[in-house]
SESE-172880 format. One line per field, with one value per residue (C-alpha): residue number from 0; residue in one letter; chain; x, y, z. Coordinates in steps of 0.25 Angstrom, whole numbers. Layout:
# SESE-172880
nr	NUM, ...
rest	A, ...
kette	A, ...
east	X, ...
north	Y, ...
up	Z, ...
This chain:
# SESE-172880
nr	0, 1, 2, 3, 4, 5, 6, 7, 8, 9, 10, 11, 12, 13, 14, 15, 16, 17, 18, 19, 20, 21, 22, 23, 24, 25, 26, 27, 28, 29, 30, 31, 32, 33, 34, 35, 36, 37, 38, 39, 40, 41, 42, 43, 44, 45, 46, 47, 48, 49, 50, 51, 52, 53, 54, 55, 56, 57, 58, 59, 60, 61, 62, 63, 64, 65, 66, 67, 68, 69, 70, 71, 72, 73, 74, 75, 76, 77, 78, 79, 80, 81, 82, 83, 84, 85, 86, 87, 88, 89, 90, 91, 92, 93, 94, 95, 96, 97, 98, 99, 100, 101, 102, 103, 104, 105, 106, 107, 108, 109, 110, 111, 112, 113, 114, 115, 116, 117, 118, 119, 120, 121, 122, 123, 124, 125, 126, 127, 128, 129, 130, 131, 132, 133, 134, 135, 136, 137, 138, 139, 140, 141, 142, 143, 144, 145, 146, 147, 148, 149, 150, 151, 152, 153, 154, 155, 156, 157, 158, 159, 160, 161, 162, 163, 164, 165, 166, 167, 168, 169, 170, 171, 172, 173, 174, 175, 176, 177, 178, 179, 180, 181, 182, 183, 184, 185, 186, 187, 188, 189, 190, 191, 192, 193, 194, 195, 196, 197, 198, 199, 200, 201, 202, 203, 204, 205, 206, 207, 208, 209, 210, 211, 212, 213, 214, 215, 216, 217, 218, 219, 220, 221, 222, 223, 224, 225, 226, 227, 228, 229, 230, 231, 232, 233, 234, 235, 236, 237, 238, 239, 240, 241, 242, 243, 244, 245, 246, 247, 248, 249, 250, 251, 252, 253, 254, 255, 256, 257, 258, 259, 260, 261, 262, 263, 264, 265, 266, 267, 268, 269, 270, 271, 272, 273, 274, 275, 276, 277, 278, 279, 280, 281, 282, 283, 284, 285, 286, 287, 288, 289, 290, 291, 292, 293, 294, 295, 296, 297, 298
rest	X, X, X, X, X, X, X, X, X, X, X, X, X, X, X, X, X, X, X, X, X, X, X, X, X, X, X, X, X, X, X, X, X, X, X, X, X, X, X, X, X, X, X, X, X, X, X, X, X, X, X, X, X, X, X, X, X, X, X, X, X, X, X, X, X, X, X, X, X, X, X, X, X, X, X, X, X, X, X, X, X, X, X, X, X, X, X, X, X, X, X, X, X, X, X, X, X, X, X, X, X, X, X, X, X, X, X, X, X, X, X, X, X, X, X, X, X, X, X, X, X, X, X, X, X, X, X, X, X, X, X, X, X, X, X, X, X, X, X, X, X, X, X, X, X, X, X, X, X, X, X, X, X, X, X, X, X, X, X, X, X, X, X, X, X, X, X, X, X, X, X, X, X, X, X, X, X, X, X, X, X, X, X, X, X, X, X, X, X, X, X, X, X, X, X, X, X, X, X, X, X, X, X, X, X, X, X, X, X, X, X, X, X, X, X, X, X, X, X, X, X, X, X, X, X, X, X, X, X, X, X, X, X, X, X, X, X, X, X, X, X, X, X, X, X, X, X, X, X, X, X, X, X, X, X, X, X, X, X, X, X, X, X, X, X, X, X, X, X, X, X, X, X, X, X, X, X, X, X, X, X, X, X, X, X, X, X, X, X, X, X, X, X, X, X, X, X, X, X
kette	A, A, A, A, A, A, A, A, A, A, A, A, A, A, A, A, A, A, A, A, A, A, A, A, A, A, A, A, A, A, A, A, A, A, A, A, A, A, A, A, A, A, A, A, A, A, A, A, A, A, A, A, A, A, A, A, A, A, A, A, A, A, A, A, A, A, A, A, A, A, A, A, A, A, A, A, A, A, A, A, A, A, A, A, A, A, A, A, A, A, A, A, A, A, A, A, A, A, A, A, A, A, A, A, A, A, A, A, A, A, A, A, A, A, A, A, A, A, A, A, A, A, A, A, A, A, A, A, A, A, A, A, A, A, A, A, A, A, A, A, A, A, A, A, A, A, A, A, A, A, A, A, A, A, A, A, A, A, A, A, A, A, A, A, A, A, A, A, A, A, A, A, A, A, A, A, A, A, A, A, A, A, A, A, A, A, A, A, A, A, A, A, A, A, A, A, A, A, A, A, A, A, A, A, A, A, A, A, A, A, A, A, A, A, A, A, A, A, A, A, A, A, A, A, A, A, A, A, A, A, A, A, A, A, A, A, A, A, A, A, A, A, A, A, A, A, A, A, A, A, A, A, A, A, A, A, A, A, A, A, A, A, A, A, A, A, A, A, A, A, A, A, A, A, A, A, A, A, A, A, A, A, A, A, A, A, A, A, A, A, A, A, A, A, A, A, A, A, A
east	66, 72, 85, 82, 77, 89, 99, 88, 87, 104, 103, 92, 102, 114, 108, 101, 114, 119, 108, 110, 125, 121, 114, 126, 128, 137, 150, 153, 158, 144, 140, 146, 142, 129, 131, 139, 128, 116, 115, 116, 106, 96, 99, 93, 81, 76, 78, 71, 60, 60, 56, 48, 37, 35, 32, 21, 27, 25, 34, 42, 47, 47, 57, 65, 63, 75, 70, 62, 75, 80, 71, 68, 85, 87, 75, 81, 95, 96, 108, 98, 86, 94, 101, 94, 79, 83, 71, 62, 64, 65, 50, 45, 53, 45, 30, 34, 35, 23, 11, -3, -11, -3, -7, 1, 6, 21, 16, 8, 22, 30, 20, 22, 36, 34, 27, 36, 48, 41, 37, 52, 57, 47, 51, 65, 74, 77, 86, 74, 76, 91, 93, 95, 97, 85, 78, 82, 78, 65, 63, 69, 56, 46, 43, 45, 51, 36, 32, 42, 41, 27, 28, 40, 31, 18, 26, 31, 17, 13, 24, 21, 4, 10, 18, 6, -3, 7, 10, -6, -8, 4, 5, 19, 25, 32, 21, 26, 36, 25, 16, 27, 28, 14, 13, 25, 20, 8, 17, 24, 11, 5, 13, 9, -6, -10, -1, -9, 1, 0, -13, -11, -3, -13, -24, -16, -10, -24, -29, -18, -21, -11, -12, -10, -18, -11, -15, -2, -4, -1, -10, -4, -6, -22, -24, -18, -24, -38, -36, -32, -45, -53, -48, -49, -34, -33, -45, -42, -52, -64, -57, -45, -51, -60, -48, -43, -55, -56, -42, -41, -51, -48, -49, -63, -67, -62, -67, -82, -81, -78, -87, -98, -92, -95, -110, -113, -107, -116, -130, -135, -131, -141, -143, -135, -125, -122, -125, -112, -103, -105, -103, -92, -85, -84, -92, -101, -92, -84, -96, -100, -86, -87, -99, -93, -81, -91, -98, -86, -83, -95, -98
north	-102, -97, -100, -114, -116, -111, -120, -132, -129, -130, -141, -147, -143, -148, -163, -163, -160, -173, -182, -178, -184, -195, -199, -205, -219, -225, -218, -223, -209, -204, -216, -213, -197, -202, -210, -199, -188, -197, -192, -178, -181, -187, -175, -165, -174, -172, -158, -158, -166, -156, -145, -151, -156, -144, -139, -143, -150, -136, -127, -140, -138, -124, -123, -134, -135, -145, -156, -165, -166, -170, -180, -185, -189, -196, -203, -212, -213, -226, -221, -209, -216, -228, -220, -222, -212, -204, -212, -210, -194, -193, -199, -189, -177, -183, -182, -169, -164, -172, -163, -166, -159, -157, -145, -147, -159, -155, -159, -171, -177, -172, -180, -193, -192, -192, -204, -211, -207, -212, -225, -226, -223, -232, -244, -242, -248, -235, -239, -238, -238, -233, -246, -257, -270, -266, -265, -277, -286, -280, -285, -299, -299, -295, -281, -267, -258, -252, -263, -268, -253, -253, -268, -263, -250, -259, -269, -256, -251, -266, -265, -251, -255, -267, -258, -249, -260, -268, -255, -254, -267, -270, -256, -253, -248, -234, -228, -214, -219, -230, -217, -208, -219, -221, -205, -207, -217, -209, -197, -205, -211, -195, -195, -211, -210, -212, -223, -238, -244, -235, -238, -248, -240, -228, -237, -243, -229, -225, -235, -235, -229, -228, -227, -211, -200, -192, -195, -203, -203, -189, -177, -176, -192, -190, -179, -185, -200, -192, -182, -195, -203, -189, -188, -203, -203, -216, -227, -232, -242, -236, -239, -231, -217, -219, -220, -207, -200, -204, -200, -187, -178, -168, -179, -182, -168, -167, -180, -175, -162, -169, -178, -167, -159, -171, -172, -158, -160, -171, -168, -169, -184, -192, -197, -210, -205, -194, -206, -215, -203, -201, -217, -215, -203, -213, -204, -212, -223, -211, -206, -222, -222, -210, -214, -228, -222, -213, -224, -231, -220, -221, -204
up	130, 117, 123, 125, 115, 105, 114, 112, 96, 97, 104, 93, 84, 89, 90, 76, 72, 80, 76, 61, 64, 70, 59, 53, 62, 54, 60, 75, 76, 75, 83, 95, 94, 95, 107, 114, 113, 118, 133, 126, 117, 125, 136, 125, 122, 137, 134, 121, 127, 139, 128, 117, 129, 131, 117, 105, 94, 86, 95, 98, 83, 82, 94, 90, 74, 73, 84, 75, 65, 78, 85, 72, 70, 85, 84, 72, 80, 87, 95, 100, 102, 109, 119, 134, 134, 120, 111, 122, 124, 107, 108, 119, 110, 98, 106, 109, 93, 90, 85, 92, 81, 68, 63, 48, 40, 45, 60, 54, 47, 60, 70, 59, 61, 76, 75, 68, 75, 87, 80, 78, 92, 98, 91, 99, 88, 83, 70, 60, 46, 48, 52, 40, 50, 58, 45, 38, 53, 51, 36, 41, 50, 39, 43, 37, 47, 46, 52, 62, 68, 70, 75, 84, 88, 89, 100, 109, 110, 115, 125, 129, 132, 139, 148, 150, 153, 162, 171, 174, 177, 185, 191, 192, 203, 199, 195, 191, 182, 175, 174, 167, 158, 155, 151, 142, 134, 131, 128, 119, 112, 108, 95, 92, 96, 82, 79, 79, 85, 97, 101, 110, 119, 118, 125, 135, 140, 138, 147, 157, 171, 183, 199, 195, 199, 186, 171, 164, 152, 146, 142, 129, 126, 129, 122, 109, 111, 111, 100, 91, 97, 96, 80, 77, 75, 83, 90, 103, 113, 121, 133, 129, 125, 135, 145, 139, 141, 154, 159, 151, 151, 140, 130, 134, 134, 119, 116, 120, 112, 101, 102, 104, 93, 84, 89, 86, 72, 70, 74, 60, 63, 68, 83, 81, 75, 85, 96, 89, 89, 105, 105, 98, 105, 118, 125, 129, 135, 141, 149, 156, 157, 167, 173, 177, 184, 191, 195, 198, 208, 214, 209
């Protein structure tokens, strides 16, 4: 292991050096270096990838200290992030970084970075503000690129709830493939839970259910979606945590001892104040929610 890692934290090196070049695009020279490195590039992102999915963000940047610097460069390089699956492995590397529990204001300003980076890559243009054409187009419409971002980002989500939805509705044949998509979307919506825009496509992957015997949507997705309803971080619909609740049973388990933690906490309260908590735990609806798909089954 030490000896991978030392030839990966070259390799680190190496293309932070490269990236740090490329960084000047005003010279064809550098240019067409960019362009003949790409397949390279793109080969030790999968490798990256391979390693960091493997990691917490914590030992992620302890065992390679220079990746953020890195990540951080390509993902504001047009010819990187335009070049055949690079954007979409750049995302998956940045999941990977991002810190479910911040522990210090360091991980905090790192996990806003993430987001924002991600924000960025999503909305597919991939110039930014280095880009003064781009810029001055969006003044001509009346937007800040504050707001055409979020716009930009606002209309990928609609898209991706439509795709979500059409593929339940229609019931696509390739199955397998729709599924590995459907968990890749919710992989890449663990750093963006808490983002508004985002919402949309929570409820919809939350909501989506396939021919499967296997849970889709992945483990780390519902873990995070609950621990922000859990901390009020984000509000979804009924139907939605309920749906989470329903399809992973950890979350419902932590749900309940909060919510019983809560009531011990409280029994200086009166009865009707401990009674609207449970309502509005969901517990409640949770439990008829059972009951009816007991029924249901005829059990």
């Amino acid at each position: 292991m030490v000896e991978d890692s030392r030839v990966s934290n070259l390799s680190v090196e190496f293309w932070l050096n490269k990236a740090l070049e490329w960084d000047q695009l005003t010279t064809l020279e550098s240019q067409q270096d960019v362009c003949l490195h790409l397949p390279e590039l793109q080969e030790f992102l999968l490798q990256i990838y391979g390693v960091l999915k493997h990691m917490n963000s914590t030992a992620a940047v302890q065992e390679f200290p220079l990746i953020g610097q890195l990540l951080g460069r390509l993902c504001w390089n047009p010819f990187v992030i335009g070049y055949d699956e690079c954007q979409k492995i750049l995302m998956c590397c940045l999941c990977c970084l991002y810190s479910g529990e911040p522990q210090n204001p360091l991980e905090l300003k790192a996990n806003s970075w993430i987001q924002s980076s991600l924000c960025h890559l999503l909305s597919f243009c991939g110039l930014g503000n280095h880009d003064t054409a781009i810029n001055n187009f969006i003044s001509t419409l009346g937007f800040t690129s504050v707001d055409y971002y979020s716009k930009l980002i606002e209309n990928i989500v609609s898209s991706l709830v439509s795709e979500v939805s059409r593929t339940q509705v229609n019931g696509f044949n390739g199955q397998q493939n729709i599924s590995r998509r459907v968990t890749s979307m919710s992989i890449l919506c663990v750093p963006l839970i808490t983002l508004p825009d985002v919402k949309p496509l929570l409820e919809a992957l939350l909501n989506y259910h396939d021919d499967g015997s296997e849970e889709v949507l992945h483990t780390q997705f519902l873990e995070a979606v609950n621990e922000a309803i859990l901390r009020k971080n984000i509000s979804l619909s009924e139907s939605a945590i309920l749906q989470l609740w329903l399809r992973h049973l950890p979350s419902l388990e932590k749900a309940i001892l909060q919510n019983v933690e809560q009531l011990i906490s409280s029994q200086s309260r009166s009865m009707q104040e401990m009674a609207r908590t449970i309502k509005d735990s969901l517990l409640v609806s949770m439990v008829c929610c059972k009951y009816w798909k007991l029924n249901a089954c005829g059990l």
